[in-house]
N, C-alpha and C positions, 0 to 999 in steps of 0.2 A: 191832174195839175200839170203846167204846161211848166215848160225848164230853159233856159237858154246855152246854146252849145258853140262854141266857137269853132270856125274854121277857118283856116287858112288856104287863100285862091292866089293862083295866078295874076300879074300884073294885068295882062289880057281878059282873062273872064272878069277879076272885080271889074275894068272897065267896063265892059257891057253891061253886066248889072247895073253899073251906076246910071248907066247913058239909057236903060231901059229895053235895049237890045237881046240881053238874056235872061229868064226869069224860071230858073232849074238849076240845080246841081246834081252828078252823079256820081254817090261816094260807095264804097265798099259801106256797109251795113252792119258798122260796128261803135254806133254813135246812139243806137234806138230811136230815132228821131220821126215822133209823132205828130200827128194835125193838130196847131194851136205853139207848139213849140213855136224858139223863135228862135234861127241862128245869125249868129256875130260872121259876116266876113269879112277875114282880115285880108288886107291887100299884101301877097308877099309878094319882093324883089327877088326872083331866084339868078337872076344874072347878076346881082352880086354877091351873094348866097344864099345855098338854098335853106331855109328857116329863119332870111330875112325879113323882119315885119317893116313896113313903111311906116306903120302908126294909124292910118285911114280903117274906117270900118265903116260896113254897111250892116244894122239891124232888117230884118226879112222873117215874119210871121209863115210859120210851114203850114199850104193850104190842102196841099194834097201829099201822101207817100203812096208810092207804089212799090211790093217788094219784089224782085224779081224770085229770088231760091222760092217763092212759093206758084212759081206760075210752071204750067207743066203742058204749054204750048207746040214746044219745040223740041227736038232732040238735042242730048249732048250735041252730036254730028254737027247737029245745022249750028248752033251757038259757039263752037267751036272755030267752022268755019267763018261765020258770019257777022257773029259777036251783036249786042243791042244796037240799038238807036232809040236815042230818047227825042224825042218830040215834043216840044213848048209849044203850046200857044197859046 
């Protein structure tokens, strides 16, 4: 059963999602957020505070997860170093 999860984004990323530009988010893994799920992104203002909501939201059906703590790719060392990059397209 799919659930809806709200988040709160940056003035900058909601833009791009809106405008179509970006179509990902990369949160720490503490929301369970599975394919079918839908999340709410709320537009926050953090240059006027941060846990400012504007009011605006974008609904977004989750098509793909990837977890990373299960991918065993890389070293500590190199992720450490190096840190992810996520990839849309």
């Amino acid at each position: 059963m799919s659930k809806e999860i709200k988040l709160d984004v940056d003035k900058d990323s909601f833009k791009k999602v809106l405008d179509g530009e970006k179509d990902f988010e990369v949160r720490l893994d503490h929301y369970n957020i599975k394919k079918g799920d839908v999340v709410i992104l709320r537009e926050e203002d953090r240059e006027k505070e941060v846990g400012f909501l504007t009011g605006r939201e974008i609904k977004k059906k989750v098509n793909c997860v990837v977890k990373t703590k299960d991918l065993n790719y890389w070293s500590e060392k190199e992720i450490n170093k190096k840190g992810f990059l996520v990839v849309g397209f």
